[in-house]
Structures are given as structure tokens and as C-alpha cells.
N, C-alpha and C positions, 0 to 999 in steps of 0.2 A: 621755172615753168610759167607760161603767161596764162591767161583767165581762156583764152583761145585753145590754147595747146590744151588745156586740162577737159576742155569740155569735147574736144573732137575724141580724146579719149575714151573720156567718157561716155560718149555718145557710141562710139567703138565697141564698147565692152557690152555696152546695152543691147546691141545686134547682134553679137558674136554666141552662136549656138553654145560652143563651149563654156558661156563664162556662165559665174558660179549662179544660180537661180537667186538667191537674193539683194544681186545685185541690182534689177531694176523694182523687185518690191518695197513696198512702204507699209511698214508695220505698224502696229498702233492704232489707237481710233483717231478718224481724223478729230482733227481742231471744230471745236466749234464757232460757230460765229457771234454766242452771246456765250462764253464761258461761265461757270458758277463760280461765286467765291466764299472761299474758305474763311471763314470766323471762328473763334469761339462764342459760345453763345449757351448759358447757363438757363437750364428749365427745372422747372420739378421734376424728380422722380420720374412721379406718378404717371405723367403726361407722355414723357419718353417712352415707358413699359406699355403705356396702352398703343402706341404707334408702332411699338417693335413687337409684340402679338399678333399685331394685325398680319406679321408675316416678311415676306421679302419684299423689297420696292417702300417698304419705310419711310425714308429721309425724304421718296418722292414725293409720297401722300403727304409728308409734314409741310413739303415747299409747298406744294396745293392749296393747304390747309391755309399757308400762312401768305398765297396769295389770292385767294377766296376772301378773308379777315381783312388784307389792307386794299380789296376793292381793284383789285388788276388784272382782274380776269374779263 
């Protein structure tokens, strides 16, 4: 099958009342445009527990926190 043939298909199946409903959704959160990145990254305790008190949304306040600190805001 050519890159042609695959996509008139698929373009097909996208109109076609019958076809299955998540055939044209896209799941997922979209992609961001500046993604975060995953580290490890060792703190005290104490610092952690008082960021994770504060409730849900955490890790945001802490990136806040930690861009407030090195001036990037």
C-alpha cells in the first residue's frame, strides 16, 4: 500500500458516519511546546512535606518556588 493509498483511506474512514468514533479522536493531553523534564533531584524531608501540606498542585508551587529563587520569572 503507498503513503497515497493509505491516506485516501483514511481520510475515507474519517467521513464515513459508520466508522468506529475514535477513529478521528485524539486522546491524550496535547504535547506541550516547552515540555518539563523529569530529573531526580534529592531535598530534605522537611521541605518536601511542607510543599505537599500545602495540598494538590505541589510540584507546581515547588517549580514556582524554584523559579521565583533562580530569577526567571
Amino acid at each position: 500500500m503507498t503513503v497515497e493509498e493509505d491516506a485516501a483511506i483514511t481520510a475515507a474512514a474519517r467521513t464515513d458516519p459508520d466508522a468506529q468514533p475514535n477513529l478521528a479522536a485524539k486522546r491524550g493531553r496535547p504535547r506541550s511546546e516547552q515540555p518539563k523534564v523529569a530529573i531526580l533531584l534529592r531535598l530534605d524531608p522537611d521541605i518536601v512535606e511542607s510543599f505537599k501540606r500545602s495540598g494538590a498542585g505541589w510540584q507546581t508551587r515547588m517549580n514556582a518556588a524554584l523559579r521565583k529563587a533562580a530569577d526567571l520569572d
